[in-house]
C-alpha positions as a printed Julia matrix, in Angstrom:
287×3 Matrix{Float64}:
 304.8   230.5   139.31
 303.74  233.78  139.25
 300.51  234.71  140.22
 298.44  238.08  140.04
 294.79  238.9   139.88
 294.87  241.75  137.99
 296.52  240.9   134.17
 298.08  244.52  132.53
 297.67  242.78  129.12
 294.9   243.26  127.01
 292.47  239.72  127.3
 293.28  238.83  123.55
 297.1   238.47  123.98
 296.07  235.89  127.17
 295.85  232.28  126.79
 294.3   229.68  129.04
 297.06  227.17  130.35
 294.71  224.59  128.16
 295.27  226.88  125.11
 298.6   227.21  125.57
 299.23  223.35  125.82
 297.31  222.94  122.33
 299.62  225.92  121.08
 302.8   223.44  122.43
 301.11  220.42  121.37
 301.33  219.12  124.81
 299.25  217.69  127.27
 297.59  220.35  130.01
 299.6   218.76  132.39
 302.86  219.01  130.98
 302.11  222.72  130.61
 301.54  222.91  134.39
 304.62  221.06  135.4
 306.24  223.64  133.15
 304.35  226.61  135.29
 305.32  224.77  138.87
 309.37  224.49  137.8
 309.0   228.51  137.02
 310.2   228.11  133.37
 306.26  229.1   131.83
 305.34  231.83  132.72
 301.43  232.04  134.26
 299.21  234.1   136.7
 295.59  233.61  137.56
 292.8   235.62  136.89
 289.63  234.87  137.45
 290.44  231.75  138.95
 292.18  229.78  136.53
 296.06  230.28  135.42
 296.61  232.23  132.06
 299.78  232.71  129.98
 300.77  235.98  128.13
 301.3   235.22  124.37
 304.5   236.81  124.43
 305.42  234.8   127.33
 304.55  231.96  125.09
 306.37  232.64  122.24
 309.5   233.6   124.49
 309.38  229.88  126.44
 309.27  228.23  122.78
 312.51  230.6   121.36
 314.41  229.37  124.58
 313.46  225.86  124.16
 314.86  225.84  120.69
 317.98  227.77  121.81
 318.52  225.89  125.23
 317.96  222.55  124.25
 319.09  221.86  120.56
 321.03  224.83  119.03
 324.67  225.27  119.67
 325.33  228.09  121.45
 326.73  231.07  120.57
 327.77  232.74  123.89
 330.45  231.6   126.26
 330.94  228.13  127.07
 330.87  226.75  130.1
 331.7   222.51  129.2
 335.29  221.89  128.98
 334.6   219.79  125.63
 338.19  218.5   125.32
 337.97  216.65  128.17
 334.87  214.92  127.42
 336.12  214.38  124.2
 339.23  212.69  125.34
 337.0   210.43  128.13
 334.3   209.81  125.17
 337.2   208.67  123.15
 338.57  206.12  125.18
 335.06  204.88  126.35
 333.88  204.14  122.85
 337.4   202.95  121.77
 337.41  200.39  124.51
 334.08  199.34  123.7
 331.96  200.95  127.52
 328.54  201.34  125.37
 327.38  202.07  129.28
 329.81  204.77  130.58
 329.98  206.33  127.29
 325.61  206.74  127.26
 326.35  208.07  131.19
 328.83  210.68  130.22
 326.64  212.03  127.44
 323.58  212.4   129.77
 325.78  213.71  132.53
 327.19  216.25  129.97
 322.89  217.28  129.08
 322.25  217.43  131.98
 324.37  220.04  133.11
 322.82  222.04  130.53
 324.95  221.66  127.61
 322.38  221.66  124.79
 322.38  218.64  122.48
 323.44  220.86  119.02
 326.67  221.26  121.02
 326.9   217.56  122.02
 326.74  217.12  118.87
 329.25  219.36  117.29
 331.57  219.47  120.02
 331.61  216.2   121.61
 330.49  213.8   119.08
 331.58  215.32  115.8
 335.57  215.41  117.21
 335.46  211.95  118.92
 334.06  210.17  115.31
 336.64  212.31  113.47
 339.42  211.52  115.91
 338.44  207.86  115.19
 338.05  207.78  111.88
 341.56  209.19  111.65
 342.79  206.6   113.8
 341.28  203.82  111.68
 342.82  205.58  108.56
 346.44  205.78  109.77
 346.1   201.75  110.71
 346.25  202.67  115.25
 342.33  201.34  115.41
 341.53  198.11  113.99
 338.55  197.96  111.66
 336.63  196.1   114.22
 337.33  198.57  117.2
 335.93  201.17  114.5
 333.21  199.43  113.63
 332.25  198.56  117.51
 332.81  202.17  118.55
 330.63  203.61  115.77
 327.25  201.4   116.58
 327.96  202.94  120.26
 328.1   206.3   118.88
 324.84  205.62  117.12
 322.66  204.12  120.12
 323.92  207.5   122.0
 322.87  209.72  118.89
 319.32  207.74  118.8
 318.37  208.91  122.39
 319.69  212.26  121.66
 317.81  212.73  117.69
 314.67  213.36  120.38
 315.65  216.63  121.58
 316.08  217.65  117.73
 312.13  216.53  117.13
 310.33  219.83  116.4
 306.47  220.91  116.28
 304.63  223.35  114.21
 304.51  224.41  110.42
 307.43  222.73  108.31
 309.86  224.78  106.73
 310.39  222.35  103.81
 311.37  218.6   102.75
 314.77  217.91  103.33
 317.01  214.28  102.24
 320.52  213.59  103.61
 322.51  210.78  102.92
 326.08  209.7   101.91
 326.99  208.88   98.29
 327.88  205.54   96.29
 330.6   203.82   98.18
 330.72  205.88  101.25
 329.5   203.39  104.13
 329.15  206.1   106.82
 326.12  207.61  107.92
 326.85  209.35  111.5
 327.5   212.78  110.06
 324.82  212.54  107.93
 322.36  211.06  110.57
 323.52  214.44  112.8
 322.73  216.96  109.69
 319.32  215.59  109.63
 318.59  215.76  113.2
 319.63  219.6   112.69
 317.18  220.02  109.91
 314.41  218.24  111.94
 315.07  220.92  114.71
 315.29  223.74  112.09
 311.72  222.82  111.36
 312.33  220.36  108.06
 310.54  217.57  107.22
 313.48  215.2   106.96
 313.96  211.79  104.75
 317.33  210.22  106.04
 318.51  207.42  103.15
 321.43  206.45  104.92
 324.88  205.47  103.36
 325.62  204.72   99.87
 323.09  205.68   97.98
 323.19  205.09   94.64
 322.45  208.35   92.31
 320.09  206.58   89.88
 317.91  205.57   92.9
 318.15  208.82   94.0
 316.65  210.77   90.92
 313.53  208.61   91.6
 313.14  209.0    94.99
 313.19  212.98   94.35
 310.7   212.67   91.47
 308.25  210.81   93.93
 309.11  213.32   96.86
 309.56  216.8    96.36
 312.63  217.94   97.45
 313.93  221.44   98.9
 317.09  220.58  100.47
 319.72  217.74   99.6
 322.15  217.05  101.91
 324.93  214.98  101.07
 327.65  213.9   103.5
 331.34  212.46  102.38
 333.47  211.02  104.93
 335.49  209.03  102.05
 338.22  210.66  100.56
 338.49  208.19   97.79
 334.79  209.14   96.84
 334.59  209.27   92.96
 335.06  213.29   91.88
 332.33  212.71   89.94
 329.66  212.28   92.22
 329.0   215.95   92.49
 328.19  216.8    89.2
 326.36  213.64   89.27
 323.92  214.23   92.27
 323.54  217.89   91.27
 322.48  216.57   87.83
 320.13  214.01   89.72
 318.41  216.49   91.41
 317.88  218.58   88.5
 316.75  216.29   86.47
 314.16  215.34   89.4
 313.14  218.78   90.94
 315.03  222.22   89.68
 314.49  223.96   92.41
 316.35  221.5    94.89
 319.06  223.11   96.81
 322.37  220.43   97.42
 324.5   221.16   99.72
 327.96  219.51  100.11
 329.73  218.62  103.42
 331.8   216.15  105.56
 335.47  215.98  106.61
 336.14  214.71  102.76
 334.14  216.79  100.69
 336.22  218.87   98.04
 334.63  222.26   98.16
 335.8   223.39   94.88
 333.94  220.47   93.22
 330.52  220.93   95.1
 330.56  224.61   94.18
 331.83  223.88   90.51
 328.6   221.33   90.12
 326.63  223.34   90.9
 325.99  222.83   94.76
 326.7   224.33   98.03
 329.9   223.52  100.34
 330.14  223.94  104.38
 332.63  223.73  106.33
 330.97  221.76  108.83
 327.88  221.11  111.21
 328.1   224.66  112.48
 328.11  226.24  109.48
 325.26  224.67  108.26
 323.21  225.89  111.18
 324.48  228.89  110.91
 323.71  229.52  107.14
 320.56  227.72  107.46
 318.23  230.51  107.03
 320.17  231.84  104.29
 320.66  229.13  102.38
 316.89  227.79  102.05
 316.13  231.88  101.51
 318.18  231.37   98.25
């Protein structure tokens, strides 16, 4: 902690350490932990400890960067060997050493959008491969996957954002396809990119769907196929849905069996993958 007695900045950018809890929607004394580890900014003047605005605003920015976005510098994790150790943990069925090595991998600073993208993303997708081509029974599948989940339900916390919403946001996976883990990610990136989100799950029918999206007003539809014998329909169908609930509702297309050439020809969107999406974010809800 820093501390002067004489502030350079003008008294209306400075905030009482009270003030700036309310601004973080923290208690005071979460704020001053933050100020004793050094990572808030504060001085004292006048005898009590105040925090430039800019100082503020900076300590949020990193938080969002630092703890959920994936990072766009140079890495530092060696991802394919947690990937490979992640793999056999949840494979074999170690629920506990698989939770250890994703904490021990936070905890050395990776944020959780790049758990996410490149830990947990390639382990499912190496699985689900595996299961496919008959090497993983469907019961070692099924057992690894409700690992996977508990791990993603401790992490969806660091994705919890406060402040003004950006929007209403649904993700889910269509009729017939039974698995929600990528979609369960995208909407822990929307939550963090300031969306209020309404996760439906897997196989959800498109009927139900229209009425859900007449009842709540919709900006961004997420849809998530993992099944590659997903009916080719089901594009035009959910783009119709949404239409015919809420025009303005934006649908974007993804998963490691999504055709792009059919979401884009219906009418929707197509990434590639998590990391697009959070790329593109901003652009996307701008159009």
């Amino acid at each position: 902690m820093t501390e002067t007695t004489d502030p350079s900045e003008a008294d209306r950018e400075l905030l009482t350490l009270q003030e700036a809890a309310d601004r973080l929607k923290v208690h005071y004394m979460t704020a001053y932990r933050w100020v004793r580890k050094g990572d808030l900014p504060a001085f004292k003047a006048g005898g009590r400890l105040r925090v430039r605005q800019s100082d503020l605003d900076a300590f949020l920015h990193g938080r969002q960067v630092d703890v959920v976005s994936p990072s766009k510098g140079e890495q530092h994790t060696d991802w394919d060997v947690h990937v490979d150790r992640l793999y056999g943990h949840l494979t074999a069925g170690e629920g506990v050493e698989a939770g250890s090595l994703v904490r021990k991998v936070v905890a050395d600073g990776a944020p959780a959008g790049d758990v996410y993208l490149h830990l947990l993303a390639p382990v499912l997708h190496r699985i689900g491969e595996e299961w496919a081509a008959g090497r993983l029974s469907v019961p070692v599948e099924h057992r690894a996957t409700e690992i996977a989940t508990a791990i993603m339900a401790r992490l969806g916390e660091f994705f919890r954002r406060r402040g003004p919403s950006r929007g209403t946001a649904v993700t889910l996976t269509p009729p017939g396809d039974q698995h929600a883990l990528a979609a369960t990610m995208v909407a822990d990136f929307l939550r963090a990119g300031g969306f209020d989100v309404h996760h439906l799950g897997p196989n959800v029918p498109v009927e139900d769907l229209r009425l859900f999206l007449e009842v709540v007003p919709t900006d961004v539809l997420c849809v998530s196929i993992t099944n590659p014998a997903t009916d080719a329909g089901v594009y035009e169908a959910l783009v119709a849905a949404s239409r015919r609930a809420n025009g303005r509702t934006l649908v974007v297309f993804g998963g490691q069996a999504h055709d792009p050439e059919r979401a884009e020809a219906a009418g929707g969107v197509s990434v590639a993958d998590l990391g697009e999406l959070t790329e593109r974010l901003d652009e996307l809800v701008g159009s």
